[in-house]
BATORMI-86990 format. One record per residue: residue in one letter; residue number from 1; z, x, y of N, C-alpha, C, O in turn. Coordinates in Angstrom, 1 decimal. Example, Ala and Ser with C-alpha at 12.3 -4.5 7.8 and 13.67 -1.06 7.14 Angstrom:
% BATORMI-86990
R  residu  num     n_Z     n_X     n_Y    ca_Z    ca_X    ca_Y     c_Z     c_X     c_Y     o_Z     o_X     o_Y
R       a    1     7.8    13.2    -5.7     7.8    12.3    -4.5     7.8    13.2    -3.3     8.5    14.2    -3.3
R       s    2     7.1    12.8    -2.2     7.1    13.7    -1.1     7.9    12.9     0.0     8.0    13.4     1.1
***
This chain:
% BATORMI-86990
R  residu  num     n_Z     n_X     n_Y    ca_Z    ca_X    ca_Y     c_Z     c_X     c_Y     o_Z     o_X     o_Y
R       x    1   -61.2  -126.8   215.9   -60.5  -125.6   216.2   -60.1  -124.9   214.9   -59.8  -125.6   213.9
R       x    2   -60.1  -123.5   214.9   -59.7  -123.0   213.9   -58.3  -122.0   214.2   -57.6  -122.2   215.2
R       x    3   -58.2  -121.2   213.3   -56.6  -121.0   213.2   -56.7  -119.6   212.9   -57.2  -119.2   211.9
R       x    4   -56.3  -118.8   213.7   -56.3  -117.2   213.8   -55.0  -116.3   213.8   -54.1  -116.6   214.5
R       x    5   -54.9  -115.2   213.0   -53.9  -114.4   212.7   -54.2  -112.9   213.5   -55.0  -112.0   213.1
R       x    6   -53.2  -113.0   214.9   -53.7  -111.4   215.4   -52.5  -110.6   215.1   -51.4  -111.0   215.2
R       x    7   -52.8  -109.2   214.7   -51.7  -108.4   214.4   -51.6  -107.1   214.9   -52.1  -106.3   214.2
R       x    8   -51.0  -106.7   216.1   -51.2  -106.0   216.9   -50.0  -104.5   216.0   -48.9  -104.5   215.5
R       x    9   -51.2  -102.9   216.5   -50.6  -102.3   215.5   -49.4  -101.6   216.0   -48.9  -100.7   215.4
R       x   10   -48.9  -102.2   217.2   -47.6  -101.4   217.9   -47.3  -102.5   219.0   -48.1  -103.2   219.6
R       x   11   -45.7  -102.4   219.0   -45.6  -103.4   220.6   -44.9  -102.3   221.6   -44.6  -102.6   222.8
R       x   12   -44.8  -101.1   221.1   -43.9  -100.0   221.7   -44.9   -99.5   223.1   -45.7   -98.6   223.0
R       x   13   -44.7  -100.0   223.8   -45.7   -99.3   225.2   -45.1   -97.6   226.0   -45.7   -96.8   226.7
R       x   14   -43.9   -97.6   225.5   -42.9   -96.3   226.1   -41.7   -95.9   226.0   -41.1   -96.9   225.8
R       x   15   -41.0   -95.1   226.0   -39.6   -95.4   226.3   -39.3   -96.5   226.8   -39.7   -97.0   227.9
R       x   16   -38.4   -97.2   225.7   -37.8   -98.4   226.1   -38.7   -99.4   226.6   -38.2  -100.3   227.2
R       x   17   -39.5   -99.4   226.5   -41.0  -100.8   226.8   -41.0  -101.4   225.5   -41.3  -100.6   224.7
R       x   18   -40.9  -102.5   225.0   -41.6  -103.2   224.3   -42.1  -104.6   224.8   -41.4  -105.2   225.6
R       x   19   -43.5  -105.1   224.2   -44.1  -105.8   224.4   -43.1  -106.8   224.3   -42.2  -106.6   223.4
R       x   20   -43.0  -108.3   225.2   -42.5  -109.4   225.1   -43.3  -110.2   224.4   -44.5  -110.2   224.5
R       x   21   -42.6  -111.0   223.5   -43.5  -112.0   223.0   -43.8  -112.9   223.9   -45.0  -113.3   223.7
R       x   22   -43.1  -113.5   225.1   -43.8  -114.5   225.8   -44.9  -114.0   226.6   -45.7  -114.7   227.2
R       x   23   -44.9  -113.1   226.7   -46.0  -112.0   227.7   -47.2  -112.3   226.6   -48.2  -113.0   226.9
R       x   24   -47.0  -111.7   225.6   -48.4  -112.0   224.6   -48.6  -112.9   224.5   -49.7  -113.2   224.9
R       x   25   -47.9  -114.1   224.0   -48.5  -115.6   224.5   -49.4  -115.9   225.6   -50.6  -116.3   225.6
R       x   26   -48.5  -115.6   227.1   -49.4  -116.0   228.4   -51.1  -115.2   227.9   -52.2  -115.8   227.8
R       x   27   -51.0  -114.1   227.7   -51.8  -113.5   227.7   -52.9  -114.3   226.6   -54.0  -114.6   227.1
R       x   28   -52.6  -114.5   225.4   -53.5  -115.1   224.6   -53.9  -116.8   225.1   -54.8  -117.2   224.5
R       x   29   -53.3  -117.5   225.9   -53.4  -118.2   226.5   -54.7  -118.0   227.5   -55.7  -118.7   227.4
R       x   30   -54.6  -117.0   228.6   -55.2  -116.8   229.6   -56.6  -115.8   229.2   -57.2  -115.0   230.0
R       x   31   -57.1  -116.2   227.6   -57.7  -115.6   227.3   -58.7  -117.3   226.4   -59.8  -117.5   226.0
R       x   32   -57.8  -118.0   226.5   -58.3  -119.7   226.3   -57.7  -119.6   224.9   -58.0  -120.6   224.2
R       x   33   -57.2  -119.0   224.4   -56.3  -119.3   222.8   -55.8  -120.4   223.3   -55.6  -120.6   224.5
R       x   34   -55.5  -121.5   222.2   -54.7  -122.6   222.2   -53.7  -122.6   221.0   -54.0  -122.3   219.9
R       x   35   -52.2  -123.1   221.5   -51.2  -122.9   220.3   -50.7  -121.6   220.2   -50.4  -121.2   219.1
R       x   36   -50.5  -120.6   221.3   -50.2  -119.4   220.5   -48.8  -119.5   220.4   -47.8  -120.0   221.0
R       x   37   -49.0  -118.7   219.1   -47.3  -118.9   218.7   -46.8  -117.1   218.1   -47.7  -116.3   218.1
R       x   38   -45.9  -116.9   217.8   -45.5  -115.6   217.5   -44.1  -115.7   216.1   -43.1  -116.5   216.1
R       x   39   -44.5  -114.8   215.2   -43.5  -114.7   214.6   -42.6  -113.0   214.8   -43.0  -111.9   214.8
R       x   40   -41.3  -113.8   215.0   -40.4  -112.5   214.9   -41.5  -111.5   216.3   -42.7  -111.5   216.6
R       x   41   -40.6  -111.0   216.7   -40.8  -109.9   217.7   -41.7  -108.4   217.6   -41.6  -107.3   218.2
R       x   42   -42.7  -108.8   216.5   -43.2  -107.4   216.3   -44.5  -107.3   216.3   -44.9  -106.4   215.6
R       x   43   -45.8  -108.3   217.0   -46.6  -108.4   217.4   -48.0  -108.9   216.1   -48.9  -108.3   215.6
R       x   44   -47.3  -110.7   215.9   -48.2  -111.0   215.1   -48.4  -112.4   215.8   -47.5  -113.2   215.8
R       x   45   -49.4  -112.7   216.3   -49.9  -113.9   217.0   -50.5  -114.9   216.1   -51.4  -114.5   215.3
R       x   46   -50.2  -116.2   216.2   -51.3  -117.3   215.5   -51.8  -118.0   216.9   -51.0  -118.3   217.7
R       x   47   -53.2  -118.2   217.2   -53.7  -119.0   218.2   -54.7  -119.8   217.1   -55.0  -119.6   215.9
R       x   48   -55.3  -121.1   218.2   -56.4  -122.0   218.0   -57.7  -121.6   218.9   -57.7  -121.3   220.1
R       x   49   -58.6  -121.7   218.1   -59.9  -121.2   218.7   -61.3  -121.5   218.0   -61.6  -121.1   216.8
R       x   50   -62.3  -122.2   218.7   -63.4  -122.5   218.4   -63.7  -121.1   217.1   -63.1  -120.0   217.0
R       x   51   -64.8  -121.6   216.3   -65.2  -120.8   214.9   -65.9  -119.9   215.8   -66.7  -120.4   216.6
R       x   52   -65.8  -118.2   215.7   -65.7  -117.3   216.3   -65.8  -115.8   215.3   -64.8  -115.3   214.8
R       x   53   -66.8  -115.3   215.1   -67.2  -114.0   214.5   -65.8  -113.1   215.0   -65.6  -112.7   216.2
R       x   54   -64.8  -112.8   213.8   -63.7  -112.0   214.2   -63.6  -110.9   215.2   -62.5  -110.7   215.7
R       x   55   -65.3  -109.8   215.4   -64.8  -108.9   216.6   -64.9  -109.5   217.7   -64.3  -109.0   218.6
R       x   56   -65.5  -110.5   218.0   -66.1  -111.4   219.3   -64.0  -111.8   219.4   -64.0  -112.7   220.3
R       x   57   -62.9  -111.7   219.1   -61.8  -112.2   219.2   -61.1  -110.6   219.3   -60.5  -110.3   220.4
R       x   58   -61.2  -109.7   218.2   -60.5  -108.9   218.1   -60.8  -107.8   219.4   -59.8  -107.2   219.9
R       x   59   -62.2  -107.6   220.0   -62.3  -106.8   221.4   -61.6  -107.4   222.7   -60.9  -106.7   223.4
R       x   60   -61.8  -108.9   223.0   -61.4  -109.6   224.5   -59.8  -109.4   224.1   -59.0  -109.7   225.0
R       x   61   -59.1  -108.9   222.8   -57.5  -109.2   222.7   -57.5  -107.9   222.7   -56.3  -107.7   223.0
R       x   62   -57.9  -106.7   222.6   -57.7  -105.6   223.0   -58.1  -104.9   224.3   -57.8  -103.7   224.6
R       x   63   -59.0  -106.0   225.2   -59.0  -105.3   226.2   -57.6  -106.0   227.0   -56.7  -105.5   227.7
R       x   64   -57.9  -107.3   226.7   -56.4  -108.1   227.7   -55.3  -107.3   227.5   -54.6  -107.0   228.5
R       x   65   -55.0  -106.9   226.2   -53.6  -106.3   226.0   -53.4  -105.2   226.7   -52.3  -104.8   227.0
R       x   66   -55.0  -104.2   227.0   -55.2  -103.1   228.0   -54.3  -103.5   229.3   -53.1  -103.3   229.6
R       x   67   -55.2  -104.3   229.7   -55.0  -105.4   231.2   -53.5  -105.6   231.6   -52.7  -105.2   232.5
R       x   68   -53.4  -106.4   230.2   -52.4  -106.7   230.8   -50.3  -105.9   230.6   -49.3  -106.4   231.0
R       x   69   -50.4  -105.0   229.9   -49.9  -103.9   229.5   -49.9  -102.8   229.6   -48.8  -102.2   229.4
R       x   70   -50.9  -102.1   229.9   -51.6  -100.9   230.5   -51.6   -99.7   229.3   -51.5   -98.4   229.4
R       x   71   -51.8  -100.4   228.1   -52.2   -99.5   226.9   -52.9   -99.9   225.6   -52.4  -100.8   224.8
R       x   72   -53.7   -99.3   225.4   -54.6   -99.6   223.7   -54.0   -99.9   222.6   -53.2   -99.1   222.1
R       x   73   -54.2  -100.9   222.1   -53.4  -101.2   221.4   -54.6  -101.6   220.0   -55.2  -102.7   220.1
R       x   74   -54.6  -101.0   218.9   -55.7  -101.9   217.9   -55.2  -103.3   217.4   -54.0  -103.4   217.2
R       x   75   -55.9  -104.3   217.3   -55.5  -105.5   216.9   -56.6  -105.8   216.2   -57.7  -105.8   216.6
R       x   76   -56.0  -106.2   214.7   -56.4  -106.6   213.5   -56.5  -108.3   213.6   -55.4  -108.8   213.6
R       x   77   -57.4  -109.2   213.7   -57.3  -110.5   213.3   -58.0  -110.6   212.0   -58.7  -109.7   211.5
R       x   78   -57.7  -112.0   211.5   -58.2  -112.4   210.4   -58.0  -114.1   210.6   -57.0  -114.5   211.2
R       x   79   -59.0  -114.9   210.1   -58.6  -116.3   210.2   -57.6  -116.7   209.2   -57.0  -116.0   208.3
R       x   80   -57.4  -118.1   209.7   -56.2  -118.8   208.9   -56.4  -118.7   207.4   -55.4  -118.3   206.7
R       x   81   -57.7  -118.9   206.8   -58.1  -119.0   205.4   -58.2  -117.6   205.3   -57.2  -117.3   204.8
R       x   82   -58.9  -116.5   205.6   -58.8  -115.2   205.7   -57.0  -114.9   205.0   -56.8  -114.5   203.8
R       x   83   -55.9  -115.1   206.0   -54.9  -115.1   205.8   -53.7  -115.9   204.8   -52.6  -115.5   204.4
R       x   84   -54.3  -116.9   204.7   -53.7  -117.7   203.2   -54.0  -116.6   202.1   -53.1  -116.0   201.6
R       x   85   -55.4  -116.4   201.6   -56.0  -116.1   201.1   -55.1  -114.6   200.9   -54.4  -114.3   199.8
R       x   86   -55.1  -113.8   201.9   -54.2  -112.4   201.6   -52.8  -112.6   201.0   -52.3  -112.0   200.1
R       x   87   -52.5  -113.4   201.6   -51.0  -113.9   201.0   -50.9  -114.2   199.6   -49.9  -114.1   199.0
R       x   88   -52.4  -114.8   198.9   -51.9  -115.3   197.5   -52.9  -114.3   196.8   -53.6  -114.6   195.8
R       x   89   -53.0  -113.4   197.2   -54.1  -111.6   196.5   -52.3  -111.4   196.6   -52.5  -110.2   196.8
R       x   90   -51.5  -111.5   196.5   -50.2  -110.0   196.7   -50.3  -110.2   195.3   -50.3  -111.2   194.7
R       x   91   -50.2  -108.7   194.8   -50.4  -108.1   193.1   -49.4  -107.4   193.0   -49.5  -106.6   192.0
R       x   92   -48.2  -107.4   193.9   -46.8  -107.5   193.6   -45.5  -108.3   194.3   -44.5  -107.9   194.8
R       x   93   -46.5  -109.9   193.9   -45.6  -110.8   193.9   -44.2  -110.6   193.6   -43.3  -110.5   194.5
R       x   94   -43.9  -110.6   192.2   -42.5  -110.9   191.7   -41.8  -109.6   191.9   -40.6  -109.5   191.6
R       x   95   -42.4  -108.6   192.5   -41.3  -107.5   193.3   -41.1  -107.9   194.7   -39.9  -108.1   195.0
R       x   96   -41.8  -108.1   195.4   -42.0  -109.2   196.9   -40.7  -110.1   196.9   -40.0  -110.2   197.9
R       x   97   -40.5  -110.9   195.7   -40.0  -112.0   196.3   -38.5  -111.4   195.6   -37.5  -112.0   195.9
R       x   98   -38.3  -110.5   194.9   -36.9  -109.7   194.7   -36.7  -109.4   195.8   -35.9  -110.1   196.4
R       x   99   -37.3  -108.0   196.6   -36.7  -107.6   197.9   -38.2  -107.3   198.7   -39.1  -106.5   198.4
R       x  100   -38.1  -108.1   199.7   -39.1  -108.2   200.4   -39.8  -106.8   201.5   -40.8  -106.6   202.2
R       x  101   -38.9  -106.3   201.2   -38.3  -105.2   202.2   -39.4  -104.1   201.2   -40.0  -103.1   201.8
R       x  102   -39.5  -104.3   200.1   -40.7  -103.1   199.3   -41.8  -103.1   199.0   -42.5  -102.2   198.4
R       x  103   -42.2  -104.3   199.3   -43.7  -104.6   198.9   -44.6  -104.7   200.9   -44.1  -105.3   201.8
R       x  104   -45.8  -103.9   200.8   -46.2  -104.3   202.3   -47.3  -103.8   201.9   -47.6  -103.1   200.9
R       x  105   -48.4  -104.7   203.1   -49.9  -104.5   203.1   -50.5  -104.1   204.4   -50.3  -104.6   205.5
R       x  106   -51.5  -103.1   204.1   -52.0  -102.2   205.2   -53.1  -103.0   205.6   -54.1  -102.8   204.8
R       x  107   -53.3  -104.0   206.5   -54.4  -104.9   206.7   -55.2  -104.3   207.2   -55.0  -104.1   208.4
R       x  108   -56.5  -103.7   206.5   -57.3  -103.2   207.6   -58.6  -103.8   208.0   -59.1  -104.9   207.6
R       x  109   -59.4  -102.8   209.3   -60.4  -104.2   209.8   -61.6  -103.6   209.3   -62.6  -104.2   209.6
R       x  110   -61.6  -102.3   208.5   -63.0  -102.2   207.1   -62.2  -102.0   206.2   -61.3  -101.2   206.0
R       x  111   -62.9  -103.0   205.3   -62.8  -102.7   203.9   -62.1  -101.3   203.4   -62.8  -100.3   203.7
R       x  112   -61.1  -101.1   202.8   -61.1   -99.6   201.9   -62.0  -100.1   200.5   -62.3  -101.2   200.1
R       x  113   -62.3   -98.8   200.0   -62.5   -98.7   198.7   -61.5   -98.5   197.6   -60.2   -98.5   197.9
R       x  114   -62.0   -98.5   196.4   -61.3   -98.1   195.4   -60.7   -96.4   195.7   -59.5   -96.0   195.8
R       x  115   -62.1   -95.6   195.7   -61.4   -94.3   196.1   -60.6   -93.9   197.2   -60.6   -92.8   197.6
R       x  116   -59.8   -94.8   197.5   -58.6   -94.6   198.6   -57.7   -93.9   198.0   -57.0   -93.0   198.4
R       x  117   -57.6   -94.5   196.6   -56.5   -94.5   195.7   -56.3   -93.6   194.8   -55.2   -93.6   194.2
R       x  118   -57.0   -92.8   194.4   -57.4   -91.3   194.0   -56.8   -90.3   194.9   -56.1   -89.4   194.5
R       x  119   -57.0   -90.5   196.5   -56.8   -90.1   197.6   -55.4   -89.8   198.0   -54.9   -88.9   198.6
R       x  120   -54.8   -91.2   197.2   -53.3   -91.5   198.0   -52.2   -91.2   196.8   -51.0   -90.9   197.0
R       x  121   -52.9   -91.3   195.8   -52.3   -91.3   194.7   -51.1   -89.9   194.2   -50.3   -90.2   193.3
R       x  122   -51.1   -88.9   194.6   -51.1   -87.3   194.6   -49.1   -87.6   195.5   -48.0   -87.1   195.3
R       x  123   -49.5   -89.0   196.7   -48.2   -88.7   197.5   -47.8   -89.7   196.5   -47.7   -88.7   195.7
R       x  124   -47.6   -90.2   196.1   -46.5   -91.6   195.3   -46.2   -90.5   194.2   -46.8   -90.0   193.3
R       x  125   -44.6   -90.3   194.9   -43.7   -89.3   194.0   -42.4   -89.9   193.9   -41.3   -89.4   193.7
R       x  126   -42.7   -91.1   194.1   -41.0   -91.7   194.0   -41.4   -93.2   193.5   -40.9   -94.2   193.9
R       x  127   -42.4   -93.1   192.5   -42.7   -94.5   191.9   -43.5   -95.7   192.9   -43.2   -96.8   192.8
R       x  128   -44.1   -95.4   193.7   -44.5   -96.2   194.5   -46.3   -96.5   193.9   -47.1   -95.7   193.6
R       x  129   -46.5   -98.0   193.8   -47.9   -98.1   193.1   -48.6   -98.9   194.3   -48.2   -99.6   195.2
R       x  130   -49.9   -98.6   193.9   -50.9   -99.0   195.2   -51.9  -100.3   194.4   -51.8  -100.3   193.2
R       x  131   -52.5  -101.2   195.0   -53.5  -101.9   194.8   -54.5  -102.2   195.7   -54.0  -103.0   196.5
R       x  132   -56.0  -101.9   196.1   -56.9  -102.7   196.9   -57.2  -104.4   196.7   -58.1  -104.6   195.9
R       x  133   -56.6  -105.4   197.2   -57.5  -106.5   197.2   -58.3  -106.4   197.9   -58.0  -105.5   198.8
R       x  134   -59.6  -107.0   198.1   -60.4  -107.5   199.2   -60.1  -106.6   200.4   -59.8  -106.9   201.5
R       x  135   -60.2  -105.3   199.9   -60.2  -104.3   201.0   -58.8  -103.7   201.8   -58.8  -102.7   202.5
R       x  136   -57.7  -104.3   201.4   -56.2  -104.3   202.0   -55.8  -103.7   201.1   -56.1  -103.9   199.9
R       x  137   -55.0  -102.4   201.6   -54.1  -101.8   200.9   -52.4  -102.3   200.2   -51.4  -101.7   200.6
R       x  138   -52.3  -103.0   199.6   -50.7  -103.5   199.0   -50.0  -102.1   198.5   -50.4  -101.1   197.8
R       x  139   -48.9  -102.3   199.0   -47.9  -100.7   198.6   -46.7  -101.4   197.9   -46.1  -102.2   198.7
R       x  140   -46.2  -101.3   196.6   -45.0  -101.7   196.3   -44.0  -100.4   196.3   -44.3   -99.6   195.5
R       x  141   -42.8  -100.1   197.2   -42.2   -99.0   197.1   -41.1   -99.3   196.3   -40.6  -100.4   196.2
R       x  142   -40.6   -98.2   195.5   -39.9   -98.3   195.0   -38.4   -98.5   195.9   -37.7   -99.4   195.5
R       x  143   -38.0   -97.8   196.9   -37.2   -97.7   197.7   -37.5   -97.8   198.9   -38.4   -98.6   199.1
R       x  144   -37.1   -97.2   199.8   -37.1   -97.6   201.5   -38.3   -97.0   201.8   -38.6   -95.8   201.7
R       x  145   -39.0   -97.8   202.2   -40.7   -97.4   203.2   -40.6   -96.3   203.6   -41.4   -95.5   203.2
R       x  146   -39.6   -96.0   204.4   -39.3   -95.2   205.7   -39.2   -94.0   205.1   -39.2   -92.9   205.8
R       x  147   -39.0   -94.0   203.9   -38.2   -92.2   203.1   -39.7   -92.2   202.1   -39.7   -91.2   201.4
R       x  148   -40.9   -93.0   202.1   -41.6   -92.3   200.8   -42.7   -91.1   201.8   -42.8   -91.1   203.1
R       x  149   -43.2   -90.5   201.1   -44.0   -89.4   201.2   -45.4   -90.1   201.3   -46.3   -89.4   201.7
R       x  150   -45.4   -91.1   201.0   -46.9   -91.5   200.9   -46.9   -92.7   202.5   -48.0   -92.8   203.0
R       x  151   -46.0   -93.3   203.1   -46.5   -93.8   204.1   -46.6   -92.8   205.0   -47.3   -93.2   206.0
R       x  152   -46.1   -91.5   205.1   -46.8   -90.6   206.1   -48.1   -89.6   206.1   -48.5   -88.6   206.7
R       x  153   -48.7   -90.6   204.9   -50.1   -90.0   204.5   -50.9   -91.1   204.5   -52.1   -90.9   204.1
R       x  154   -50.8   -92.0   204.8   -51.0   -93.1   205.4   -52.2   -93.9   207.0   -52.6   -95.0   207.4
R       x  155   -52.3   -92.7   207.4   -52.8   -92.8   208.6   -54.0   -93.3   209.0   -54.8   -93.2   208.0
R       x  156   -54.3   -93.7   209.9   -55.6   -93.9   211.1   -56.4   -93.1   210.8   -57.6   -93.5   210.8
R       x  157   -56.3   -91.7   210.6   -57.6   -90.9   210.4   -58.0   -90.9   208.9   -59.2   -91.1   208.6
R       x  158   -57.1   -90.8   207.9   -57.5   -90.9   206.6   -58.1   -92.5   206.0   -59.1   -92.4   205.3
R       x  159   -57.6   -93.7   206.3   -57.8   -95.2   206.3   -58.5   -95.7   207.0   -59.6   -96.0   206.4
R       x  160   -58.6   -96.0   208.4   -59.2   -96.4   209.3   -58.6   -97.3   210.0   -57.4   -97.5   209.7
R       x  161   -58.9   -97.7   210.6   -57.9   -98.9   211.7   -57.2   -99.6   211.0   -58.0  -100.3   210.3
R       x  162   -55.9   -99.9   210.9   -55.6  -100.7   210.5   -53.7  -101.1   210.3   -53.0  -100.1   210.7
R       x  163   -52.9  -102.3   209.9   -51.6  -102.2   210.3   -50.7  -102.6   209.3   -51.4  -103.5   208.6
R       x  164   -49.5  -102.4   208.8   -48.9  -102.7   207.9   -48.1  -103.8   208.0   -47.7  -103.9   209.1
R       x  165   -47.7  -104.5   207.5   -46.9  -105.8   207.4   -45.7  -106.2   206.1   -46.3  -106.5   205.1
R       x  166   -44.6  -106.2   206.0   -44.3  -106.5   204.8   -44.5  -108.0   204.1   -45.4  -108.8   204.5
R       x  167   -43.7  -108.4   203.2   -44.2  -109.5   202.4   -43.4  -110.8   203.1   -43.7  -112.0   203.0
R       x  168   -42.1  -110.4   203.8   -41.9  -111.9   204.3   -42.5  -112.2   206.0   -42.7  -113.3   206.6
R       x  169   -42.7  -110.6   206.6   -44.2  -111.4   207.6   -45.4  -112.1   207.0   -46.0  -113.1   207.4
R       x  170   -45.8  -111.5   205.9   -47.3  -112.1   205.3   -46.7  -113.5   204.8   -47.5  -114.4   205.0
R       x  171   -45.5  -113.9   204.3   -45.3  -115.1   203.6   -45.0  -116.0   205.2   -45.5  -117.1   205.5
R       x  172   -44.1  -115.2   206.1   -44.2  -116.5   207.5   -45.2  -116.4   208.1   -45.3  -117.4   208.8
R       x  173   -46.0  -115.7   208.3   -47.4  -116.3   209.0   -47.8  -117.6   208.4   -47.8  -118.7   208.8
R       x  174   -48.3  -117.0   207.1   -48.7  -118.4   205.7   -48.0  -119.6   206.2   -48.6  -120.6   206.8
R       x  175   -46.7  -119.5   206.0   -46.5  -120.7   206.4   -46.6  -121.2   207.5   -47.0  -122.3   207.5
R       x  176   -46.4  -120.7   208.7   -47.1  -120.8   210.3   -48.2  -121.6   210.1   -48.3  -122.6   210.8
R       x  177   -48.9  -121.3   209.4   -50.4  -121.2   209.7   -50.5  -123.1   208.7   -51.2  -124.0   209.0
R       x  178   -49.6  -123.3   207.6   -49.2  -124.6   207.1   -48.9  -125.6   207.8   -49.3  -126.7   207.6
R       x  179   -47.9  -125.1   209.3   -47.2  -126.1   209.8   -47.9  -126.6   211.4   -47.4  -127.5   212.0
***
């Protein structure tokens, strides 16, 4: 068995709907995941599952979540080593582990390029610096996510599929995925 990180890019279904974590369990369960487990309430699953080409995982969990929810939802997986692996690329560690709250990574499911960052560069007006590892966008903000100019330039159409995480989800998955 191997060890999978699913990261679903919203749990918000409606007014007042949000996805239950035990509901995504059953559901990853009834999908033959083994172990699913959840951290924190905001739609990041670890299951166990035979060695498995990641969209062969990432379509049957977006159609169940259809199913069983009654809305599209993108979900980003990556395996366990996949996700160790992201966790120790953070290239703004020692701001991360000051306030966790300003460092976050846009996990996406293609590759960005370098020229993302040419692209994105124009909105970081309040000191905010970008890095590509291995295709993932890392954002260290200088202040609150929510107020910079560049996470609303950010999007689905400009990037491509993909979801943001800050650094103490990326560090409790990691460890999730240790224990």
């Amino acid at each position: 068995m191997n060890s999978y990180v699913a990261l679903l890019y919203s749990i918000v279904l409606g007014p007042g709907r949000r996805v239950v974590m035990a509901d995504l369990k059953r559901m990853a369960e009834g999908l033959g995941f083994r172990e699913p487990r959840t951290l924190v309430a905001t739609g990041n699953l670890i299951f166990q599952f035979g060695q498995t080409p990641i969209p062969d995982l990432e379509t049957p969990l977006e159609q169940a979540f259809l199913e069983t929810f009654g809305r599209h939802v993108d979900i980003i997986v990556r395996s366990g080593a996949g996700w160790r692996a992201l966790a120790a690329s953070n290239p703004f560690h020692e701001e991360g582990e000051k306030d966790a709250t300003q460092v976050h990574v846009r996990v996406m499911r293609e590759p960005l390029t370098e020229a993302v960052l040419a692209d994105l560069q124009c909105y970081c007006v309040a000191g905010e610096r970008l890095a590509i590892i291995d295709g993932d966008l890392w954002v260290h903000f200088q202040g609150k996510a929510s107020e910079s100019k560049l996470l609303g330039a950010m999007t689905t159409k400009r990037l491509g599929i993909g979801t943001f995480r800050n650094w103490n989800t990326v560090k409790g998955l990691a460890d999730m995925l240790q224990g």
